[in-house]
C-alpha positions as CSV (number, residue, x, y, z in Angstrom):
1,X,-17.0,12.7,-19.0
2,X,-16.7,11.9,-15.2
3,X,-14.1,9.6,-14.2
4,X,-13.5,8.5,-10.9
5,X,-9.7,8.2,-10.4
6,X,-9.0,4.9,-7.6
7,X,-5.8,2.9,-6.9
8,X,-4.3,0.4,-4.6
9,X,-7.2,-2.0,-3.0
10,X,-4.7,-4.0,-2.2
11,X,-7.8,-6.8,-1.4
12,X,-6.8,-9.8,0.5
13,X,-4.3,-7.4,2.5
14,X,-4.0,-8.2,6.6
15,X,-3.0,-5.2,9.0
16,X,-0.7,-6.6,11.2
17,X,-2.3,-9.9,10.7
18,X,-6.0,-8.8,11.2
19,X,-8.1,-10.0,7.9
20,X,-9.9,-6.8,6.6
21,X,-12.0,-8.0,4.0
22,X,-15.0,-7.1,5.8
23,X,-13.6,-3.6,6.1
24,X,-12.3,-3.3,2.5
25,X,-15.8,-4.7,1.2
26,X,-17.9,-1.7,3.4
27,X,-15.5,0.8,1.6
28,X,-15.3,-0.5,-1.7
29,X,-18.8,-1.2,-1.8
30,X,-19.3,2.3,-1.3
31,X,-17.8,3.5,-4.7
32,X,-20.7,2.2,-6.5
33,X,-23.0,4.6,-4.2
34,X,-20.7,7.3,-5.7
35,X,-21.1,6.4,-9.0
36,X,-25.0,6.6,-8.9
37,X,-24.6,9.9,-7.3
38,X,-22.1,11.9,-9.1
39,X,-23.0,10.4,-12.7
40,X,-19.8,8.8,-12.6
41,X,-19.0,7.6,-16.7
42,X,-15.4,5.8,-15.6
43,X,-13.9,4.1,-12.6
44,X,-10.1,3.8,-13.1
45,X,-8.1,1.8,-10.8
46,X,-4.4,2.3,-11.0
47,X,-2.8,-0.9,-10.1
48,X,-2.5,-2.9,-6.9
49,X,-5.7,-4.6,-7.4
50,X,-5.1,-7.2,-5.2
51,X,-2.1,-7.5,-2.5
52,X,-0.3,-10.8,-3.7
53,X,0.2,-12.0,-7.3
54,X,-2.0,-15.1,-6.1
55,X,-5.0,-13.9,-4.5
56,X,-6.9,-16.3,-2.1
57,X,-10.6,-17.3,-3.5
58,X,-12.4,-15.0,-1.2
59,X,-10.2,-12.1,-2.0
60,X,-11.3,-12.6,-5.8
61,X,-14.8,-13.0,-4.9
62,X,-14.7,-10.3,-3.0
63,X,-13.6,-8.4,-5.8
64,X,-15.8,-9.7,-8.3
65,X,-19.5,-8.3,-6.4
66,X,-17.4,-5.1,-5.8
67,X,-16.9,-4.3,-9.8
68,X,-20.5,-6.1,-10.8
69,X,-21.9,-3.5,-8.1
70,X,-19.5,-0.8,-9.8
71,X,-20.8,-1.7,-13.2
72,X,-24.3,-2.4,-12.2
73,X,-24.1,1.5,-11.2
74,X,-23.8,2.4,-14.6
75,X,-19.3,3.0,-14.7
76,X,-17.4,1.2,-16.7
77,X,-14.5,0.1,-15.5
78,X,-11.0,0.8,-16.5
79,X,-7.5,-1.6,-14.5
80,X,-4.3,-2.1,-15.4
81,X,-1.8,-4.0,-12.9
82,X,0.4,-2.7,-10.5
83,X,3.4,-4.6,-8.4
84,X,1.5,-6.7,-6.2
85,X,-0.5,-7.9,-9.1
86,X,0.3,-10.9,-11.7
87,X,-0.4,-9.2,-14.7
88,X,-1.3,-12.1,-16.7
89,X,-3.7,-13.3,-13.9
90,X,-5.8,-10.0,-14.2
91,X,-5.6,-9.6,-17.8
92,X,-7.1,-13.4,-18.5
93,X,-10.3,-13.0,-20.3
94,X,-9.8,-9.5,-21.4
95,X,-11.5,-9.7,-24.6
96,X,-14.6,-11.1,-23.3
97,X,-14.6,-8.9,-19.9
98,X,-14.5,-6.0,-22.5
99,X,-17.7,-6.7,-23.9
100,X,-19.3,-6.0,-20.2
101,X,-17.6,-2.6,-20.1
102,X,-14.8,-4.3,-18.1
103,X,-11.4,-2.8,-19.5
104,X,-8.2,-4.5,-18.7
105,X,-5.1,-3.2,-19.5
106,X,-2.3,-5.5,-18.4
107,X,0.0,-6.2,-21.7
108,X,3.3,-3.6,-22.1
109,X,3.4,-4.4,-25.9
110,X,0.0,-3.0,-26.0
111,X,0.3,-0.1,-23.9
112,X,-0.2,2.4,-26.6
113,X,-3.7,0.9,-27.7
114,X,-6.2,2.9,-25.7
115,X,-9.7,1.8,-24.2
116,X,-11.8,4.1,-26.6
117,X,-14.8,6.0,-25.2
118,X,-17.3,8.5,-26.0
119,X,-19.1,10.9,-25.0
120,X,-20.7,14.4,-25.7
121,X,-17.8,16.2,-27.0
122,X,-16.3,12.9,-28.3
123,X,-13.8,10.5,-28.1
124,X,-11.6,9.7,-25.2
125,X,-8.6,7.6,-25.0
126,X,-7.5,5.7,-22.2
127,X,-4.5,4.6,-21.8
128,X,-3.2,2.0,-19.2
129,X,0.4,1.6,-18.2
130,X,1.1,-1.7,-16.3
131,X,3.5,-1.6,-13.7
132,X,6.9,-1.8,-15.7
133,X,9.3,-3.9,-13.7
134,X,12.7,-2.3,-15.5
135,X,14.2,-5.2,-16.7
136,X,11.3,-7.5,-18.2
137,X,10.0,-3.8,-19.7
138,X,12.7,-2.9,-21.3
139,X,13.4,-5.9,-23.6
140,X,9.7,-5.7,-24.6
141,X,10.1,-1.6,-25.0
142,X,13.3,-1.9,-26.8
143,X,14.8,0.4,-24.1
144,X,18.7,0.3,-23.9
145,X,19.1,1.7,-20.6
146,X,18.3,0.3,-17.4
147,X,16.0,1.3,-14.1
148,X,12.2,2.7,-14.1
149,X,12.7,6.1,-16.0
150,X,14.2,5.0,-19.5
151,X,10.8,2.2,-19.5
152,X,8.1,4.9,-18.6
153,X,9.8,7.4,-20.8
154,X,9.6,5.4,-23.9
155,X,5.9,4.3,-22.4
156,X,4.9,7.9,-22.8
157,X,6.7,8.2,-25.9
158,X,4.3,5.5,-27.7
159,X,1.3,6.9,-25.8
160,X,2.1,10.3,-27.3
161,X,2.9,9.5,-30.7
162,X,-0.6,7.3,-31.1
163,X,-2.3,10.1,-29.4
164,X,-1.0,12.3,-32.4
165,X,-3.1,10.5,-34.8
166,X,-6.2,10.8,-33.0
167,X,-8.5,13.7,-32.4
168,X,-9.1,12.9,-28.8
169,X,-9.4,13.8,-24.9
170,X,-6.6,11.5,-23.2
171,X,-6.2,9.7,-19.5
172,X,-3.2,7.6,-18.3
173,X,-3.3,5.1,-16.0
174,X,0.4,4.4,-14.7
175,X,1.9,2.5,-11.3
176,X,4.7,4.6,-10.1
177,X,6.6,6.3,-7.9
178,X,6.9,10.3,-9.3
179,X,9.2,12.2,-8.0
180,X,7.3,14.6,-5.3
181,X,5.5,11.9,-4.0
182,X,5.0,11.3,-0.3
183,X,5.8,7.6,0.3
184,X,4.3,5.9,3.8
185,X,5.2,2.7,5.8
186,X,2.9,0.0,3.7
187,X,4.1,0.4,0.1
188,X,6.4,-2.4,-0.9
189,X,9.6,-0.9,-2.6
190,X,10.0,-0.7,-6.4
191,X,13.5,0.1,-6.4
192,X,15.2,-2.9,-8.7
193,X,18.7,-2.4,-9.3
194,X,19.1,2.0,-9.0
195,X,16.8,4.9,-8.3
196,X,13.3,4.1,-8.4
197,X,11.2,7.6,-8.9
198,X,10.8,9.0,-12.3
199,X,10.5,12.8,-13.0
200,X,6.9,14.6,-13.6
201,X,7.8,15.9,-17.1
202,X,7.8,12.0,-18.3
203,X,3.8,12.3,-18.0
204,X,3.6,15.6,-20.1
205,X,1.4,16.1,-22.9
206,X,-2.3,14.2,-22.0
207,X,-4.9,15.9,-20.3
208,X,-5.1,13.6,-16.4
209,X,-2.7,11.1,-15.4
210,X,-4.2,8.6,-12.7
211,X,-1.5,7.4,-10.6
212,X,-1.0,4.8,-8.7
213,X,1.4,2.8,-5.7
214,X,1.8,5.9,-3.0
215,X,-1.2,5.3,0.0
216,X,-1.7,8.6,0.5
217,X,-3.8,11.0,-1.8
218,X,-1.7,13.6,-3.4
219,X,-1.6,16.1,-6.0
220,X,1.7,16.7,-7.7
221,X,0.1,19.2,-10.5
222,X,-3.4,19.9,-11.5
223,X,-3.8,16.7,-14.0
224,X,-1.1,14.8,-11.8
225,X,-2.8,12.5,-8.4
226,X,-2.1,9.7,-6.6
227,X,-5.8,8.6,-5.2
228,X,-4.5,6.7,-2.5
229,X,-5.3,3.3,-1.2
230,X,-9.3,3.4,0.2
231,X,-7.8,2.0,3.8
232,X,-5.2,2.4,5.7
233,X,-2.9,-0.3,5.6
234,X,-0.2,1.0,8.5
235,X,-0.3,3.8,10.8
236,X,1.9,5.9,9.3
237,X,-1.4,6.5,7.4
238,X,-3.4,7.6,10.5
239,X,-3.6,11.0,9.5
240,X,-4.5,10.2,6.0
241,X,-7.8,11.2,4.8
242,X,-8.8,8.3,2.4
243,X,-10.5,9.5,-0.6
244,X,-10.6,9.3,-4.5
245,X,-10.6,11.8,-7.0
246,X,-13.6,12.8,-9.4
247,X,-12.2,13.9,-12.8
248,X,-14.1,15.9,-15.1
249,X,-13.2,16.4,-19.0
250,X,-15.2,18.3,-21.5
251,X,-14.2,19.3,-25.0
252,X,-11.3,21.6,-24.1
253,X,-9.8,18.6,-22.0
254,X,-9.2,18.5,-17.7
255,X,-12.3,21.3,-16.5
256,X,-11.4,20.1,-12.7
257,X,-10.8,17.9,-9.9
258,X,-12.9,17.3,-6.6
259,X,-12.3,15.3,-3.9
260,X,-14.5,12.5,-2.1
261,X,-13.8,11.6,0.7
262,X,-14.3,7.8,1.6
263,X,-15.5,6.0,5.4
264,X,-13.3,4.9,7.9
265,X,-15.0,1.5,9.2
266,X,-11.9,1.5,12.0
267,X,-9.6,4.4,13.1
268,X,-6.1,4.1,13.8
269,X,-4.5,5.0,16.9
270,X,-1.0,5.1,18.6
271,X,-0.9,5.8,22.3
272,X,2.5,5.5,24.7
273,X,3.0,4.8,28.3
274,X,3.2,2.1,31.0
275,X,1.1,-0.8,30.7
276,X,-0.9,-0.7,33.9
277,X,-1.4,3.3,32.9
278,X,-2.4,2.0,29.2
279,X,-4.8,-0.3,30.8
280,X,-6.1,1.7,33.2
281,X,-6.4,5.4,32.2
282,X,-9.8,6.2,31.5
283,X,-8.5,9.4,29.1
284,X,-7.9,5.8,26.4
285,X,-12.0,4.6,26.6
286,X,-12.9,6.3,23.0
287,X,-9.6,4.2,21.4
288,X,-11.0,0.7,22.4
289,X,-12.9,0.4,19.4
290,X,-9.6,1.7,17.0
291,X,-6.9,-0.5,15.8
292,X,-4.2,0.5,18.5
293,X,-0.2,0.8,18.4
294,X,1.0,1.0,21.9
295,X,4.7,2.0,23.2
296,X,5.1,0.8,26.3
297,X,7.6,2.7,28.2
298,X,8.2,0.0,31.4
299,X,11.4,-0.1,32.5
300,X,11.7,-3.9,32.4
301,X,9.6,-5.7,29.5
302,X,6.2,-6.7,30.2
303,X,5.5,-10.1,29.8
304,X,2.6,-11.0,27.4
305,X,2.0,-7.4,27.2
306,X,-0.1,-7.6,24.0
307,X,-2.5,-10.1,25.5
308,X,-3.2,-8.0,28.3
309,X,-3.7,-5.0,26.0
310,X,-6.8,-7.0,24.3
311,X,-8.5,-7.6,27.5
312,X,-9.5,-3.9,26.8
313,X,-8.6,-2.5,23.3
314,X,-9.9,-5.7,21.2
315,X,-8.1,-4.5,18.5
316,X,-4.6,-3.5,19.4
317,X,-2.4,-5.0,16.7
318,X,1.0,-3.8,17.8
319,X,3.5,-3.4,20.6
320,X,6.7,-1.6,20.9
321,X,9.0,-1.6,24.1
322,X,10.6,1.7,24.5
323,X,11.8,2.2,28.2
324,X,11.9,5.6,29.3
325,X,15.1,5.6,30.7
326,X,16.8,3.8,27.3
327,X,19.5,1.5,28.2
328,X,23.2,3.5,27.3
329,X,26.6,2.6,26.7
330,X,29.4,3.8,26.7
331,X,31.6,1.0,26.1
332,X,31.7,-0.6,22.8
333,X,30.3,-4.3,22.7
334,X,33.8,-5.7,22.2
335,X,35.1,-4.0,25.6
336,X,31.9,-4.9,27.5
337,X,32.1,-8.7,27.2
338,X,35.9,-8.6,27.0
339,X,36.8,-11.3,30.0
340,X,33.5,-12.6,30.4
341,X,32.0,-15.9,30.3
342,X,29.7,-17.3,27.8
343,X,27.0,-17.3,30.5
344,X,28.0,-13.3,32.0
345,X,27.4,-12.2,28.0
346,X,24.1,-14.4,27.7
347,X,22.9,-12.5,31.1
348,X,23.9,-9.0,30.3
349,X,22.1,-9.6,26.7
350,X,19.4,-10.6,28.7
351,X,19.5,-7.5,30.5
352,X,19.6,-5.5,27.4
353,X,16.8,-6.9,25.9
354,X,14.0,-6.9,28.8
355,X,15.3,-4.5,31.1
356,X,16.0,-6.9,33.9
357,X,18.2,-9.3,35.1
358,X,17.6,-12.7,34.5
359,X,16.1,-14.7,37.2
360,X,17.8,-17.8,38.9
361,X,15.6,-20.1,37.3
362,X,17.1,-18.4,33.8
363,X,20.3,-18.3,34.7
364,X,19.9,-22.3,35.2
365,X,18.7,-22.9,32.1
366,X,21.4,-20.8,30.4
367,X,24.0,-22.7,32.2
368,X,22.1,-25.9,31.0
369,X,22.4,-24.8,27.7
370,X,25.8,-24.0,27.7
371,X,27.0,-27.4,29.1
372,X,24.8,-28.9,26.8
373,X,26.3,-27.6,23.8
374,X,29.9,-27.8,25.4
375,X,29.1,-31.3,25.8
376,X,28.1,-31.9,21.9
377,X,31.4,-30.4,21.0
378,X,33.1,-32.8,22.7
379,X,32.1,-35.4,21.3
């Protein structure tokens, strides 16, 4: 059997307010290509389906002629929920989607009931772990103890102990942060109340554990991945090469893992300097096209700065003001407006902030400001 091991489409997600559903259409499009080609049995998708619990209309469409294509392709499909989903939102219609060789695994109390496959050799079980928010889980697990470990620990404990009465290949499908894991900039945080990781040794026992929730593709042991989210979705992931992983059982159990890599439909780029450098160093001509993360080093705070940076890199999405010569103190705050005026503190934070003194017209608003309020607490 041939599974193809996905995560985190996180469909409907912006990058720094850019819509990417064209992007993550092209990509995820793609997988059903990849299916056709690599006689793909199973496509797994290991939670983060969509990237809010109520997906706009176009972000479900979206999805819907990306798992028909899937499907059409000859996989079946296999999901179960992660963070940003609403489990009860992707598990509607289950049953019936099940009879289309759509698979959804989004209930905790029935986490130990496997999707049931053949092939070949025989049967394989797959299991789906939904995300396990601690506290809901653990009242519907039973679990005394609080936090992420104690619920996915007794999750594997059921898994295991059905798996023991079946003759059977197995695959997991958990949303999770394992401890090894590399973690980047766009994941939201799991942590609820204490430590958020769990240990590798919790997943012991079946033969390939898909995992999802970390971006980056990453192999913690040789039936232990995180896929990775298709696109990058923050430039901590620039470096990321985006791909999924194509699982193959036989009779014995895992015989390997490949990876495939998957398109880029925009790079990512961060360049620093000056903004009239930025704008007018040739060197920057092959990053007009990327999505672009400048740091402007200007000593005083250009004005409009990310404007200006479109006139030439259509998609630059972010601006940072770093000044070269970073602005030092060696006074606490306390002894540097000591004695001043309300207007003297507003003009030194001024300062601070843009790297220049305010201008006479600001300092006449400020001192409009302040009379105004003054006034106001007169009365």
């Amino acid at each position: 059997m041939r599974i193809l091991h996905t995560s985190d489409w996180h469909v409907g997600r912006t990058f720094h307010g850019r819509d990417l559903l064209v992007e993550q259409e092209s990509v995820l499009s793609g997988l059903a290509d990849l299916v056709a080609s690599e006689k793909v049995d199973v496509v797994v998708i290991s939670g983060d389906l969509y990237d809010r619990a109520v997906p706009s209309a176009d972000a479900v469409a979206l999805c819907a002629r990306v798992l028909m294509r899937i499907r059409s392709a000859g996989a079946r499909i296999v999901i179960t929920p992660g963070n940003h989903d609403s489990a009860a939102r992707i598990g509607v219609f289950g049953e019936f989607a099940a009879a289309g060789g759509l698979y959804l695994r989004t209930q905790i109390s029935l986490l130990d009931k496997p999707v049931e496959l053949e092939d070949e050799h025989g049967p394989v079980a797959v299991y789906g772990i939904p995300f396990l928010e601690p506290e809901p889980a653990r009242h519907v697990l039973g679990v005394a103890d609080k936090g992420h470990a104690p619920v996915l620990t007794e999750a594997m404990r059921r898994i295991r102990a059905d798996l023991a009465g079946r003759e059977a290949r197995s695959v997991v499908l958990a949303h999770a942060f394992v401890t090894g894991g590399a973690p980047s900039e766009s994941e939201r945080t799991i942590a609820v109340g204490g430590v958020q990781d769990v240990s590798m040794q919790v997943f012991s026992g079946v033969d390939y554990v898909a995992l999802g929730h970390l971006h980056g593709p990453q192999t913690l042991a040789e039936n232990l991945r995180y896929s990775g989210s298709p696109l990058a979705y923050s430039f901590s992931e620039a470096r990321h090469r985006k791909s999924v992983w194509l699982v193959e059982l036989d009779a014995g159990g895992l015989v390997g893992v490949e990876r495939r890599d998957l398109p880029v439909p925009r790079q990512l780029a961060t360049v620093t300097g000056t903004l009239a450098d930025v704008l007018e160093d040739p060197a920057h001509t092959p990053l007009e096209d990327h999505f672009l993360s400048v740091v402007l080093t200007d000593h005083v705070r250009p004005m409009d700065a990310l404007r200006q940076l479109q006139k030439r890199f259509e998609h630059a999405v972010h601006v940072e003001w770093r000044p070269e010569q970073g602005l030092q103190h060696t006074m606490t705050y306390a002894d540097r407006v000591r004695g001043r005026s309300d207007e003297e503190v507003a003009c030194c934070f001024v300062s601070d902030a843009r790297g220049s003194e305010p201008t006479d017209a600001e300092k006449a608003l400020l001192r409009e400001a302040f009379a105004s309020v003054a006034r106001e607490q007169e009365q």
